[in-house]
PDBQT receptor file of N, H, CA, C and O in Angstrom, charges set to zero:
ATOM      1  N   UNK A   1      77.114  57.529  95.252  1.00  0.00    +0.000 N 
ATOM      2  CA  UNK A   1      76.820  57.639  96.679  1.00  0.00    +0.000 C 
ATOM      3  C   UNK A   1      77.824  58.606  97.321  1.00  0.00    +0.000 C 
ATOM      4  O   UNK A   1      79.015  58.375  97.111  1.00  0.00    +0.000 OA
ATOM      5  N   UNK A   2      77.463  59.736  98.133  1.00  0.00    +0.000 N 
ATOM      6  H   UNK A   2      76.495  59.923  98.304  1.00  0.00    +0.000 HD
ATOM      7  CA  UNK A   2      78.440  60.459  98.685  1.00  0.00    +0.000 C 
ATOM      8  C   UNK A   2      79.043  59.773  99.528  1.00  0.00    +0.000 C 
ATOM      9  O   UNK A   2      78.805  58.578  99.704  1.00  0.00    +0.000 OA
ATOM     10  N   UNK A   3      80.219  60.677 100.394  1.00  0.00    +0.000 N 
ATOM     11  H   UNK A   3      80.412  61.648 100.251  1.00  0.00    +0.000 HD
ATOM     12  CA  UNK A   3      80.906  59.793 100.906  1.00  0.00    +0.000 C 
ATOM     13  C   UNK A   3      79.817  60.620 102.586  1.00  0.00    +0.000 C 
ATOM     14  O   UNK A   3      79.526  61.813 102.666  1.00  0.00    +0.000 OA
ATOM     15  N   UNK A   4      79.453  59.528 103.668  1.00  0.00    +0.000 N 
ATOM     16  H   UNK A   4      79.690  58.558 103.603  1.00  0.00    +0.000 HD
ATOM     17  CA  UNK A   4      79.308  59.954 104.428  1.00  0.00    +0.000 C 
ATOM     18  C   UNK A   4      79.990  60.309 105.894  1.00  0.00    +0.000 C 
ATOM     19  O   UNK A   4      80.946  59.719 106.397  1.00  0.00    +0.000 OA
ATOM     20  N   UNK A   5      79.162  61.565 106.522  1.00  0.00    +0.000 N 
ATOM     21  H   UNK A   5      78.386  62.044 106.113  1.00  0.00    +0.000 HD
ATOM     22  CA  UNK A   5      80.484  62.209 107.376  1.00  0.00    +0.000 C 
ATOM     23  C   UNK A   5      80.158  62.120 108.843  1.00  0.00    +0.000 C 
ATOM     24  O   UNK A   5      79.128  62.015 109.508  1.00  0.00    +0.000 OA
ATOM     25  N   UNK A   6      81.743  62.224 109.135  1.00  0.00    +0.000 N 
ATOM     26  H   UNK A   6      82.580  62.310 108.594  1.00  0.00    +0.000 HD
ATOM     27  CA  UNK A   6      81.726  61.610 110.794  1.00  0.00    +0.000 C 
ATOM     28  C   UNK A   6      81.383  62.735 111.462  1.00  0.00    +0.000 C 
ATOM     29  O   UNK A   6      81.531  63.900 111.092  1.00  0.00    +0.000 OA
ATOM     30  N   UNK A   7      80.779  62.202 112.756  1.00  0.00    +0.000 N 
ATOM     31  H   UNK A   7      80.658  61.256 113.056  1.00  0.00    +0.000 HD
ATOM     32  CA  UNK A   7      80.084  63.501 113.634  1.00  0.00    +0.000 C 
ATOM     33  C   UNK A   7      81.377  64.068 114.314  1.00  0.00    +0.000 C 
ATOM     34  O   UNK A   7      82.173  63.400 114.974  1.00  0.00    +0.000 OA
ATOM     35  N   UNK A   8      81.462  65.526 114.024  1.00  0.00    +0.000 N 
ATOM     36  H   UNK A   8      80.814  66.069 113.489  1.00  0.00    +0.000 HD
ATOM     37  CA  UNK A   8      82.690  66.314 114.905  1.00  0.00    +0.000 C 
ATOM     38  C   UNK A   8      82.344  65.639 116.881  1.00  0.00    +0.000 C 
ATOM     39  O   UNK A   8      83.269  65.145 117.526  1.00  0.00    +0.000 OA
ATOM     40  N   UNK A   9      81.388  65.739 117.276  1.00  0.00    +0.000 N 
ATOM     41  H   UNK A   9      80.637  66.141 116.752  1.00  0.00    +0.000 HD
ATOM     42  CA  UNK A   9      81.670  65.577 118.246  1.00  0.00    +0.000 C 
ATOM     43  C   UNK A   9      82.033  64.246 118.804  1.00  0.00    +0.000 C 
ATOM     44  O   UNK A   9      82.956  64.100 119.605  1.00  0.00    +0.000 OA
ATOM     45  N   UNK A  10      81.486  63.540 118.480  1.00  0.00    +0.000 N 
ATOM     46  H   UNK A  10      80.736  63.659 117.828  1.00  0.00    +0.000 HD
ATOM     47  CA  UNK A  10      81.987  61.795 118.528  1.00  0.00    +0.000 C 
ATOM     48  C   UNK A  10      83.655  61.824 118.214  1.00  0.00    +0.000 C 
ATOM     49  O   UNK A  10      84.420  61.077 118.824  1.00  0.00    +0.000 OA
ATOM     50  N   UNK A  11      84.063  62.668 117.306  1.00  0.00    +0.000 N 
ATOM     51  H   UNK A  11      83.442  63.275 116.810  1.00  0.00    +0.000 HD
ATOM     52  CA  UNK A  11      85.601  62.278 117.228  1.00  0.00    +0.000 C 
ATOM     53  C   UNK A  11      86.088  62.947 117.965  1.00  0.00    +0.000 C 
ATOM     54  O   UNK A  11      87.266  62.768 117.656  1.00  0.00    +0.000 OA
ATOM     55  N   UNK A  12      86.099  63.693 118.831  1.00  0.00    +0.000 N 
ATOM     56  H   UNK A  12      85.142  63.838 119.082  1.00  0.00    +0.000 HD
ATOM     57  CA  UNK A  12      86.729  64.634 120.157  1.00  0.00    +0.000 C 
ATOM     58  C   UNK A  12      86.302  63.477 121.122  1.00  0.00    +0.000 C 
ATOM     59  O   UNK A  12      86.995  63.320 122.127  1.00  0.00    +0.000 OA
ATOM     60  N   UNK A  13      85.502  62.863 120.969  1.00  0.00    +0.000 N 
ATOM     61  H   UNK A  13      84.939  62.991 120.153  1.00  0.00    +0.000 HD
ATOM     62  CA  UNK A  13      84.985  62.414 122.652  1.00  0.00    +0.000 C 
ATOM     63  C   UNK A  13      85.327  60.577 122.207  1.00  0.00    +0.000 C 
ATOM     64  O   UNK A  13      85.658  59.904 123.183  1.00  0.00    +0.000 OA
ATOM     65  N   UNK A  14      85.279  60.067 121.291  1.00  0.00    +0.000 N 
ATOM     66  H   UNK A  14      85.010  60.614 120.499  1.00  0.00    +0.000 HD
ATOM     67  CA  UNK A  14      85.853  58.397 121.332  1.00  0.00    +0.000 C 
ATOM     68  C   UNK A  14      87.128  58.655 120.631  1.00  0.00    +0.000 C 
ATOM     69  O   UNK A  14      87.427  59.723 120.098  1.00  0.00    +0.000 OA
ATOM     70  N   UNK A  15      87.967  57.418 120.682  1.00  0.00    +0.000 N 
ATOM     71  H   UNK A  15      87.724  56.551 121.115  1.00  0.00    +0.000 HD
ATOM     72  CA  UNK A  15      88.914  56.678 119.830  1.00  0.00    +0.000 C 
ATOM     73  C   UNK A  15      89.036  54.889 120.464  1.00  0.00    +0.000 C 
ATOM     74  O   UNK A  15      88.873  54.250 121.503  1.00  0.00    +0.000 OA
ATOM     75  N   UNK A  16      89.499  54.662 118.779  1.00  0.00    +0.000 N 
ATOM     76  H   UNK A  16      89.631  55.181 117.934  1.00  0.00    +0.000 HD
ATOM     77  CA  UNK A  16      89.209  53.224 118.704  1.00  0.00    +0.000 C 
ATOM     78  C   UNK A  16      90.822  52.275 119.359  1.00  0.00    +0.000 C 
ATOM     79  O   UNK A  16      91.921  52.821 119.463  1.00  0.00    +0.000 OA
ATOM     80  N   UNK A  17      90.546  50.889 119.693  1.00  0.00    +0.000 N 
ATOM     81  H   UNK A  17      89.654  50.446 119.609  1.00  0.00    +0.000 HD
ATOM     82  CA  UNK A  17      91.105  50.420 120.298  1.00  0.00    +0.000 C 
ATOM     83  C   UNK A  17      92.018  49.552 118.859  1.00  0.00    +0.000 C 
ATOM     84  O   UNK A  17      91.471  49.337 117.777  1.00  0.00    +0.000 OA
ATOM     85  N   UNK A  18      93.538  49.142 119.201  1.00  0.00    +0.000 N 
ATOM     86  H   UNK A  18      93.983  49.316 120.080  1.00  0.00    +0.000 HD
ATOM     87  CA  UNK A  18      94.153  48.262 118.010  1.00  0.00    +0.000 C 
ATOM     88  C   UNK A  18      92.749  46.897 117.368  1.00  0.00    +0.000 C 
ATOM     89  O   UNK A  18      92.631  46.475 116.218  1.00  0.00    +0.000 OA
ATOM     90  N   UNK A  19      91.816  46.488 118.718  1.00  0.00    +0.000 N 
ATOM     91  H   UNK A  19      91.912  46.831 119.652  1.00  0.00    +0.000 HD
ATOM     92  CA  UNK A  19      91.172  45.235 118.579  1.00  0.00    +0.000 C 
ATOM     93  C   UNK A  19      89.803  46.270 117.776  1.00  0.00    +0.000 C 
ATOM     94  O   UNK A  19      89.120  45.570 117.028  1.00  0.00    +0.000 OA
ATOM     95  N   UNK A  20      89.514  47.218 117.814  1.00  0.00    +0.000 N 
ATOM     96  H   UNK A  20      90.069  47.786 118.421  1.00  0.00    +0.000 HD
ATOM     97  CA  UNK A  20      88.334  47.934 117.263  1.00  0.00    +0.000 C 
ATOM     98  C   UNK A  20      87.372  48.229 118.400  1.00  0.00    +0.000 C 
ATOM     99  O   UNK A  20      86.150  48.232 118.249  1.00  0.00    +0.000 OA
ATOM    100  N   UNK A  21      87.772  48.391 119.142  1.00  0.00    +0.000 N 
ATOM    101  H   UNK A  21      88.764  48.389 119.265  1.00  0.00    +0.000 HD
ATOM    102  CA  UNK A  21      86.617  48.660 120.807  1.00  0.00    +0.000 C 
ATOM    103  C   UNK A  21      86.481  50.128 120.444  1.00  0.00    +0.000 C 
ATOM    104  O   UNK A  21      86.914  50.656 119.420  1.00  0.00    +0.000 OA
ATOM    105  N   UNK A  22      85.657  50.848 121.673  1.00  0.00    +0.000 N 
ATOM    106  H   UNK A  22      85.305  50.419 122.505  1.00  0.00    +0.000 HD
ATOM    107  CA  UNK A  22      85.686  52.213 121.382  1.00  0.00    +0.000 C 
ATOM    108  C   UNK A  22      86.017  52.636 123.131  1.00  0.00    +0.000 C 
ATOM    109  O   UNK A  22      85.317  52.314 124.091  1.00  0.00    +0.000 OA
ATOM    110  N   UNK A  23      87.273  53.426 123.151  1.00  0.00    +0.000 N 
ATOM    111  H   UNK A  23      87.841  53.687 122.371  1.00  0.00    +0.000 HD
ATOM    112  CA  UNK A  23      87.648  53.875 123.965  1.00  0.00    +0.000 C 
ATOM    113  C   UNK A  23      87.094  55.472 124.733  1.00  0.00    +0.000 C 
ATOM    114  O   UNK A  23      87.264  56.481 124.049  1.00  0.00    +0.000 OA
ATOM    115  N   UNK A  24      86.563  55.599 125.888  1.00  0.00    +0.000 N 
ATOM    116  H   UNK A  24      86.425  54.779 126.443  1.00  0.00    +0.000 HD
ATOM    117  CA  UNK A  24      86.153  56.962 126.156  1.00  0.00    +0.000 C 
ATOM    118  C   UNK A  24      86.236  56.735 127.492  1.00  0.00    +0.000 C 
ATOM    119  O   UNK A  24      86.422  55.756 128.215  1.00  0.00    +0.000 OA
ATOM    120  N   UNK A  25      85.954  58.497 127.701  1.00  0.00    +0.000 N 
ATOM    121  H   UNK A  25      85.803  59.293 127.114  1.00  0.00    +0.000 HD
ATOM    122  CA  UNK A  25      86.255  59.145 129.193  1.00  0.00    +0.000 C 
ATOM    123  C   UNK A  25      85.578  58.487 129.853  1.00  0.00    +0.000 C 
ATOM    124  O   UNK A  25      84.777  57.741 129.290  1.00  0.00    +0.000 OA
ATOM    125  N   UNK A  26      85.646  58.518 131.140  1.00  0.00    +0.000 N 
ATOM    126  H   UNK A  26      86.296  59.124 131.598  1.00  0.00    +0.000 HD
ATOM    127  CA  UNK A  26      84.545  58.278 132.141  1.00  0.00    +0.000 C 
ATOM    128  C   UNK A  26      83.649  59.215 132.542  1.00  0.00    +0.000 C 
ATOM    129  O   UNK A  26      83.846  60.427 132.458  1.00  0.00    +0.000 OA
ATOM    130  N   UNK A  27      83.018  58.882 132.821  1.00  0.00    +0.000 N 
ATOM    131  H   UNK A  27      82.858  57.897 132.889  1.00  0.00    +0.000 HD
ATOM    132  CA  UNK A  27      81.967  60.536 133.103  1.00  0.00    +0.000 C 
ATOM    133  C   UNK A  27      81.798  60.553 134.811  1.00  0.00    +0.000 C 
ATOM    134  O   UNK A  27      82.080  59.781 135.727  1.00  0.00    +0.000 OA
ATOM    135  N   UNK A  28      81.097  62.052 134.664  1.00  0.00    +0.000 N 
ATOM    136  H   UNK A  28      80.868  62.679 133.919  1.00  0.00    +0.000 HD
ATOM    137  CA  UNK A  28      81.224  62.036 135.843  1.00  0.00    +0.000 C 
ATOM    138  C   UNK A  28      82.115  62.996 136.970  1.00  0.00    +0.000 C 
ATOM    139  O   UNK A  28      81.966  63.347 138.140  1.00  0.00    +0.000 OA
ATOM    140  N   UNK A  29      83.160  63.203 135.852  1.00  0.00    +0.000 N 
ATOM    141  H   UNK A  29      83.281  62.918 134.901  1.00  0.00    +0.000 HD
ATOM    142  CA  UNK A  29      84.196  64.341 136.649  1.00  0.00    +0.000 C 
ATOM    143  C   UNK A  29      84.627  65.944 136.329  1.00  0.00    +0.000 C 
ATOM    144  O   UNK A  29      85.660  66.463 136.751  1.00  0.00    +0.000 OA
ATOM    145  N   UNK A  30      83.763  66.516 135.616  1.00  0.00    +0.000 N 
ATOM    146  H   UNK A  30      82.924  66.094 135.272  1.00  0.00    +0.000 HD
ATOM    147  CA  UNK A  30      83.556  67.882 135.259  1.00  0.00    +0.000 C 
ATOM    148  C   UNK A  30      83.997  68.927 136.412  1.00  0.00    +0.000 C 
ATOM    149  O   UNK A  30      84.979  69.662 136.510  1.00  0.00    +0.000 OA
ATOM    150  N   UNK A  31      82.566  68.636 137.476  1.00  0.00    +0.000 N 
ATOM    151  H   UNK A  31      81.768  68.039 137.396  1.00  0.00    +0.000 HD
ATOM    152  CA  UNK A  31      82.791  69.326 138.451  1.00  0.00    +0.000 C 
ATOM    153  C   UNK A  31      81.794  68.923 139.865  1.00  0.00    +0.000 C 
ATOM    154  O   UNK A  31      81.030  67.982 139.652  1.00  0.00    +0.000 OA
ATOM    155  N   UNK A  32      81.757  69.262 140.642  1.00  0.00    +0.000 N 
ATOM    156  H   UNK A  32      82.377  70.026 140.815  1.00  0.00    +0.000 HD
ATOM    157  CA  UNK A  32      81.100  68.612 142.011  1.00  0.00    +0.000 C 
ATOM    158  C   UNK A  32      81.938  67.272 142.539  1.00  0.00    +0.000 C 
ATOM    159  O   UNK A  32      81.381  66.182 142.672  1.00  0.00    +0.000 OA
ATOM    160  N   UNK A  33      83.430  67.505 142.841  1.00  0.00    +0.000 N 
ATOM    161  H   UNK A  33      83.883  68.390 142.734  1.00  0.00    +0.000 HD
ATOM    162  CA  UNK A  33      84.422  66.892 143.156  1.00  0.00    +0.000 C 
ATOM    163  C   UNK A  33      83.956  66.487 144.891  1.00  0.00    +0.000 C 
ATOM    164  O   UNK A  33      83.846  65.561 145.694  1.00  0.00    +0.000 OA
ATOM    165  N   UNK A  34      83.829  67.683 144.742  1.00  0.00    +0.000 N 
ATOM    166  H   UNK A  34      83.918  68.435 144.090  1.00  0.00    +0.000 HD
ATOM    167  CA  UNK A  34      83.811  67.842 146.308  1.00  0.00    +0.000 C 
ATOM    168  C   UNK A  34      82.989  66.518 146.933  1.00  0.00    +0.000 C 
ATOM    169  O   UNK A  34      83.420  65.582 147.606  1.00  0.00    +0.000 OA
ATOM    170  N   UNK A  35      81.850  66.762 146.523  1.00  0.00    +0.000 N 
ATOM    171  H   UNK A  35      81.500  67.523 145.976  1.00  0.00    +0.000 HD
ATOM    172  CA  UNK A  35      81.093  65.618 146.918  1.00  0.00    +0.000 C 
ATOM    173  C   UNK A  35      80.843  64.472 146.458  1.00  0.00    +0.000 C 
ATOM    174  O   UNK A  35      79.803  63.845 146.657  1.00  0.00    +0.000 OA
ATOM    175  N   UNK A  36      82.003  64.033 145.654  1.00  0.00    +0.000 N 
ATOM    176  H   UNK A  36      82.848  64.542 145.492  1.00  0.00    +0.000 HD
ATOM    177  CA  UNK A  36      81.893  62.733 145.265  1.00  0.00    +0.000 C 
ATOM    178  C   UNK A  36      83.373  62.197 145.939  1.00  0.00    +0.000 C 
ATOM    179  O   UNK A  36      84.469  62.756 145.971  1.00  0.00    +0.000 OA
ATOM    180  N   UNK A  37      82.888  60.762 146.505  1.00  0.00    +0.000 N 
ATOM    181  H   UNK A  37      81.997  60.308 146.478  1.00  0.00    +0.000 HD
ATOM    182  CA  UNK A  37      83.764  59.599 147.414  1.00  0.00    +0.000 C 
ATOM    183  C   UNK A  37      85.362  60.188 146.339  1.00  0.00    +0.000 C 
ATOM    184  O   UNK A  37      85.433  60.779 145.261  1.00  0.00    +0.000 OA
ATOM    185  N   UNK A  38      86.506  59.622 147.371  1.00  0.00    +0.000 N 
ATOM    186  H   UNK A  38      86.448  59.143 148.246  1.00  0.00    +0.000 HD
ATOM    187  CA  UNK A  38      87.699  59.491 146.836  1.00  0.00    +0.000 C 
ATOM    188  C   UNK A  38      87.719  58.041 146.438  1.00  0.00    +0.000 C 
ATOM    189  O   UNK A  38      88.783  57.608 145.998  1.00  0.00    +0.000 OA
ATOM    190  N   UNK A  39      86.783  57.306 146.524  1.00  0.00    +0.000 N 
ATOM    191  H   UNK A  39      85.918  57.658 146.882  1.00  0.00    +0.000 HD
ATOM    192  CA  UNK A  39      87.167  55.826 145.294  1.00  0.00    +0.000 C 
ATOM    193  C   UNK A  39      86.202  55.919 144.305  1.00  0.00    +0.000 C 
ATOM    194  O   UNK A  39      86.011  54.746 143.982  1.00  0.00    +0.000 OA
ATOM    195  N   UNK A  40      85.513  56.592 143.664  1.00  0.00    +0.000 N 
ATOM    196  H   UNK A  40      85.668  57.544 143.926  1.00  0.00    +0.000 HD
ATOM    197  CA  UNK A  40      84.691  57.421 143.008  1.00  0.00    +0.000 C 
ATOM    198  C   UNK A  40      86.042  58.147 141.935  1.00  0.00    +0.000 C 
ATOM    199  O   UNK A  40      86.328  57.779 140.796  1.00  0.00    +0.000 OA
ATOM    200  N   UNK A  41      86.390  58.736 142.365  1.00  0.00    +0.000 N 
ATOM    201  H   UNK A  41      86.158  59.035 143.291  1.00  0.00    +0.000 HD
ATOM    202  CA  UNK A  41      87.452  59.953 141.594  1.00  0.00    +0.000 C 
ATOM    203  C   UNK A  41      88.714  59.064 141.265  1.00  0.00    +0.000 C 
ATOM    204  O   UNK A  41      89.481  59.575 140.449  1.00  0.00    +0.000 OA
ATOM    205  N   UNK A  42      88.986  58.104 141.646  1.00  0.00    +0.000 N 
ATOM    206  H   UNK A  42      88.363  57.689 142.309  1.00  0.00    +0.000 HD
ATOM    207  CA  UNK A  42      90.021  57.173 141.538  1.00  0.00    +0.000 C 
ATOM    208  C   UNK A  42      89.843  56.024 140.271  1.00  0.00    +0.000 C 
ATOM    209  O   UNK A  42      90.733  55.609 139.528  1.00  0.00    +0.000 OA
ATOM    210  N   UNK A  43      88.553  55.696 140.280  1.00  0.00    +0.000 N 
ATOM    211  H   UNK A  43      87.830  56.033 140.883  1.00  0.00    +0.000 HD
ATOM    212  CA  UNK A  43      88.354  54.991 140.155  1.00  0.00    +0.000 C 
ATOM    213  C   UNK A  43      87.427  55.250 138.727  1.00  0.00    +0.000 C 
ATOM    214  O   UNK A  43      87.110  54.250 138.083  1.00  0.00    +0.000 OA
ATOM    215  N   UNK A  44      86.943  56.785 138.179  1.00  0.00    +0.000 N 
ATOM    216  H   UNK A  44      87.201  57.598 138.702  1.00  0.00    +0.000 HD
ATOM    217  CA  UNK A  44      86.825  57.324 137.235  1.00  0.00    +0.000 C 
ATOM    218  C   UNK A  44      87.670  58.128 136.490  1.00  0.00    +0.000 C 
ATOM    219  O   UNK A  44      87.145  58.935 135.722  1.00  0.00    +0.000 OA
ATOM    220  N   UNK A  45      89.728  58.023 136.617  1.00  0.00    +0.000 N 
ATOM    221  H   UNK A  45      90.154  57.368 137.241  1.00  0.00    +0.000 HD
ATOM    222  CA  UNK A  45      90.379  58.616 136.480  1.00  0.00    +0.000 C 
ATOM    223  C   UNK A  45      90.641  57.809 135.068  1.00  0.00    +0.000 C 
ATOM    224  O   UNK A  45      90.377  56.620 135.248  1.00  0.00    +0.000 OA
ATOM    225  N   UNK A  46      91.198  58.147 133.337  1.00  0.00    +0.000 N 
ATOM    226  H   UNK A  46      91.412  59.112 133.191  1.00  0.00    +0.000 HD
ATOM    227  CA  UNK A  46      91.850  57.357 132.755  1.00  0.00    +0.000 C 
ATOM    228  C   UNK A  46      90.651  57.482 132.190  1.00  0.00    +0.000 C 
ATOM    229  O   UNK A  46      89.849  58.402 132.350  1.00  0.00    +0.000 OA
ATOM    230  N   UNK A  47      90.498  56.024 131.172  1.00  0.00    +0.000 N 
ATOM    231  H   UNK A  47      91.150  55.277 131.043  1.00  0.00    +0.000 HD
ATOM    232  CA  UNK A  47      89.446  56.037 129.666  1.00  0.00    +0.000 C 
ATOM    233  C   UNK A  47      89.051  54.818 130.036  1.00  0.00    +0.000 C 
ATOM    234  O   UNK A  47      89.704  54.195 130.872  1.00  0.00    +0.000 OA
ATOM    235  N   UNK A  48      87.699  54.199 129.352  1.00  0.00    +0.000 N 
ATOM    236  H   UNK A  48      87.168  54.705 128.672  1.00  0.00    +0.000 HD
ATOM    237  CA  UNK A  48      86.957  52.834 129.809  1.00  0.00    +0.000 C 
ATOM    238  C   UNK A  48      87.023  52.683 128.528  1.00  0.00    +0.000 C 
ATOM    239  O   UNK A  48      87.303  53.572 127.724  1.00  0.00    +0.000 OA
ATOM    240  N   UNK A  49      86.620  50.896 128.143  1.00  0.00    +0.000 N 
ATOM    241  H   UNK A  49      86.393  50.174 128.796  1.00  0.00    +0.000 HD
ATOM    242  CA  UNK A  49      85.936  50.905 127.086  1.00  0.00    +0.000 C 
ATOM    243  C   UNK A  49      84.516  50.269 126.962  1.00  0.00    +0.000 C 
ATOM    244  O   UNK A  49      83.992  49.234 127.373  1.00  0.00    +0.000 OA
ATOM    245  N   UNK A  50      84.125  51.334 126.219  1.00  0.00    +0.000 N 
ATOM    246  H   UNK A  50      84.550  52.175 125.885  1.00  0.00    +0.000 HD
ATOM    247  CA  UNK A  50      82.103  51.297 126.075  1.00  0.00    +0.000 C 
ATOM    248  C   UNK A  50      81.603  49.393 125.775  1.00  0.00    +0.000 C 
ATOM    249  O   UNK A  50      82.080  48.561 125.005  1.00  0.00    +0.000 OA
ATOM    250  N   UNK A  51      80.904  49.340 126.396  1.00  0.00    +0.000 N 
ATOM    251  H   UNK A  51      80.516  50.016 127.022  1.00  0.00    +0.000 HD
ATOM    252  CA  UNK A  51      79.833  48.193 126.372  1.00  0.00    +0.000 C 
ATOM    253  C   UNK A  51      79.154  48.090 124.665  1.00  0.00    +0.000 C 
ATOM    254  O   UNK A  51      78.825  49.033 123.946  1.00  0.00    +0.000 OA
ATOM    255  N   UNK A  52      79.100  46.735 124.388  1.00  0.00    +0.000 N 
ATOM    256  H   UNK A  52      79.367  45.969 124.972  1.00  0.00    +0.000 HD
ATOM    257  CA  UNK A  52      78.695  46.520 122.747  1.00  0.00    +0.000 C 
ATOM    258  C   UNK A  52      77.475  47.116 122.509  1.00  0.00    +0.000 C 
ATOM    259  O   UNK A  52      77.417  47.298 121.292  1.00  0.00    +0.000 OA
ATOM    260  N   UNK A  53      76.347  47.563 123.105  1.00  0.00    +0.000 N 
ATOM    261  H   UNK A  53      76.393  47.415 124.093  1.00  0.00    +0.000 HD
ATOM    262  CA  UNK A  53      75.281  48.035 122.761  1.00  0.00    +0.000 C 
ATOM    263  C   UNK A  53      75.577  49.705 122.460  1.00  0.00    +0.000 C 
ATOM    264  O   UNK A  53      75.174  50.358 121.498  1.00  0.00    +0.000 OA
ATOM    265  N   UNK A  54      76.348  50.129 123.518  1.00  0.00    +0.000 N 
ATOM    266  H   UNK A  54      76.675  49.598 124.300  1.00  0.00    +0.000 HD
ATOM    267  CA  UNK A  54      76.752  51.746 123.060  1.00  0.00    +0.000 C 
ATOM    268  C   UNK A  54      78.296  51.651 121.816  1.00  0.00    +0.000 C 
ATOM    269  O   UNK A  54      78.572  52.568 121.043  1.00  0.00    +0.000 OA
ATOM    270  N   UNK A  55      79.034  50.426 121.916  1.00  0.00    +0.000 N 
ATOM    271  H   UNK A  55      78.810  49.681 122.544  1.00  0.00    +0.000 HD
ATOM    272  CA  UNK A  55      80.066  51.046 120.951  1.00  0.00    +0.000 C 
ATOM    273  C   UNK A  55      79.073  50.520 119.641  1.00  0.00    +0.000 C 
ATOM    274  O   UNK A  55      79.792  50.589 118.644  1.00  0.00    +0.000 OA
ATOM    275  N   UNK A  56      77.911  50.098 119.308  1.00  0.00    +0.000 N 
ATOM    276  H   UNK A  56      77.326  50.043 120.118  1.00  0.00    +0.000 HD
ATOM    277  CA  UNK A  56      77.161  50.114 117.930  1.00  0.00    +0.000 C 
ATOM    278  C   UNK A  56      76.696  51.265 117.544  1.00  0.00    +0.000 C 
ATOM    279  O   UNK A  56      76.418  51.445 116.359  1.00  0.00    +0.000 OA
ATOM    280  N   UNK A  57      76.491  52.486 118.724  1.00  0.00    +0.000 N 
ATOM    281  H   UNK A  57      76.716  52.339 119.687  1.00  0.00    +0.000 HD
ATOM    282  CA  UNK A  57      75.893  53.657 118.502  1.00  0.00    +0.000 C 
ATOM    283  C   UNK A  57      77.519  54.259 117.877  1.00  0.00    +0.000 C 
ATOM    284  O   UNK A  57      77.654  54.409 116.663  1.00  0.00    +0.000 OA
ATOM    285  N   UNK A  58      78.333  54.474 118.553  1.00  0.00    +0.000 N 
ATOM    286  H   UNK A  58      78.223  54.352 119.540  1.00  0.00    +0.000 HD
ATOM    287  CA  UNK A  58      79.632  55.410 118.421  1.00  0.00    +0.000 C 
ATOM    288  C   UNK A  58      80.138  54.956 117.246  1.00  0.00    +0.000 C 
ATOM    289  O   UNK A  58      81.045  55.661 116.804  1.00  0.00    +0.000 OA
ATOM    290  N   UNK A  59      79.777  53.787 116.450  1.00  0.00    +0.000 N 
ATOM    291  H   UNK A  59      79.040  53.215 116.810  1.00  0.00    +0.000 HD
ATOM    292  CA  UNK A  59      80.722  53.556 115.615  1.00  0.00    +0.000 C 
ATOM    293  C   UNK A  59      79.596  53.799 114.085  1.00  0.00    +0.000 C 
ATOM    294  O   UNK A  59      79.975  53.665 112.921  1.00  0.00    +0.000 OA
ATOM    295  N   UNK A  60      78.307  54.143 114.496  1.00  0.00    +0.000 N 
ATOM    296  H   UNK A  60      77.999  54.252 115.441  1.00  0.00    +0.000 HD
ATOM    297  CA  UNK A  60      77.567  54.891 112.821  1.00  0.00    +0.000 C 
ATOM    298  C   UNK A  60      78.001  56.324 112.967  1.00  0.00    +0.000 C 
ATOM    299  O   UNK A  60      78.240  57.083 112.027  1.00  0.00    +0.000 OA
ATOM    300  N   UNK A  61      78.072  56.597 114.181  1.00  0.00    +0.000 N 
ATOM    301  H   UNK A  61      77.878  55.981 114.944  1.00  0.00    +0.000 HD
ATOM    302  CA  UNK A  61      79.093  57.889 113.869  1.00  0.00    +0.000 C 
ATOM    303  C   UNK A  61      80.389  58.490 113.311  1.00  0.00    +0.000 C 
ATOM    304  O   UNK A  61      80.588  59.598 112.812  1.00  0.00    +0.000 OA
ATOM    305  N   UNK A  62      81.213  57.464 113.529  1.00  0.00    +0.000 N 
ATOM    306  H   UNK A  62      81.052  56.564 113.935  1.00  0.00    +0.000 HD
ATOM    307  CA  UNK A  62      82.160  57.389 113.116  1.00  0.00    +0.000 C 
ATOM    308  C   UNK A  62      82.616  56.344 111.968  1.00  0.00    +0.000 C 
ATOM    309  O   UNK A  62      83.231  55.327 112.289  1.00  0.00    +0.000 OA
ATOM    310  N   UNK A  63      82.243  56.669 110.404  1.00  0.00    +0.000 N 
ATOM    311  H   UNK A  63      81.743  57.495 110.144  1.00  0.00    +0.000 HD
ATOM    312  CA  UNK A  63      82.259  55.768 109.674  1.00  0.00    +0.000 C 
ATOM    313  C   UNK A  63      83.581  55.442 108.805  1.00  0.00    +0.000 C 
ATOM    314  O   UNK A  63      83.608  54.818 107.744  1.00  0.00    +0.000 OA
ATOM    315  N   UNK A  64      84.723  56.036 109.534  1.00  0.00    +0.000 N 
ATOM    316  H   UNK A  64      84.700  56.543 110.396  1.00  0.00    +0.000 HD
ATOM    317  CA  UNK A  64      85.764  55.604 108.697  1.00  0.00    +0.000 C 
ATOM    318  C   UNK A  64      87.030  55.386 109.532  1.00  0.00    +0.000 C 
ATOM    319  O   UNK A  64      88.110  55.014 109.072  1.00  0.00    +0.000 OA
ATOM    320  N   UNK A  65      86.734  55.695 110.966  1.00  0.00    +0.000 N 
ATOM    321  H   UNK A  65      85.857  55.997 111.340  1.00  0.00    +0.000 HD
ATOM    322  CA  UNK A  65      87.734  55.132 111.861  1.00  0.00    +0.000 C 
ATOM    323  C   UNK A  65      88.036  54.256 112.486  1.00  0.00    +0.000 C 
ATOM    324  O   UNK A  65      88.556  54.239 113.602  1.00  0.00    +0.000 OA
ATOM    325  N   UNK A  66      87.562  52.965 111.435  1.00  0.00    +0.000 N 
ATOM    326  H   UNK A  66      87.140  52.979 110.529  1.00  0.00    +0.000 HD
ATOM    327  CA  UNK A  66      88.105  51.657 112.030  1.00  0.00    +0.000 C 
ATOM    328  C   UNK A  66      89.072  50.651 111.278  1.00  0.00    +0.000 C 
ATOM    329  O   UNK A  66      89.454  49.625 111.841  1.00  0.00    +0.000 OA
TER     330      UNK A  66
């Protein structure tokens, strides 16, 4: 069986937590600052961690970083 490989972009955009969560950006803050609330921008500043239905997706991507 080969060994199978992790998606380049999933490993730029998650990392895993000591407990095994999957840690990522918030979205949302690229650009169009302007018009988004200041508790909006505050409050999407820093890393979340993903909900169990999406960290099941991020983690067949990533099959050896846990």
């Amino acid at each position: 069986m080969p060994k199978m490989k992790t998606k380049s972009a999933a490993k730029k955009r998650f990392s895993f937590t000591a407990n095994g969560h999957v840690k990522a950006g918030n979205a949302g803050k690229r650009h169009g600052m302007i018009k988004r609330t200041a508790k909006f921008v505050r409050d999407a500043a820093g890393t979340m961690i993903l909900c169990d239905s999406d960290e099941k997706i991020v983690k067949k991507y990533m099959p050896y970083n846990r």
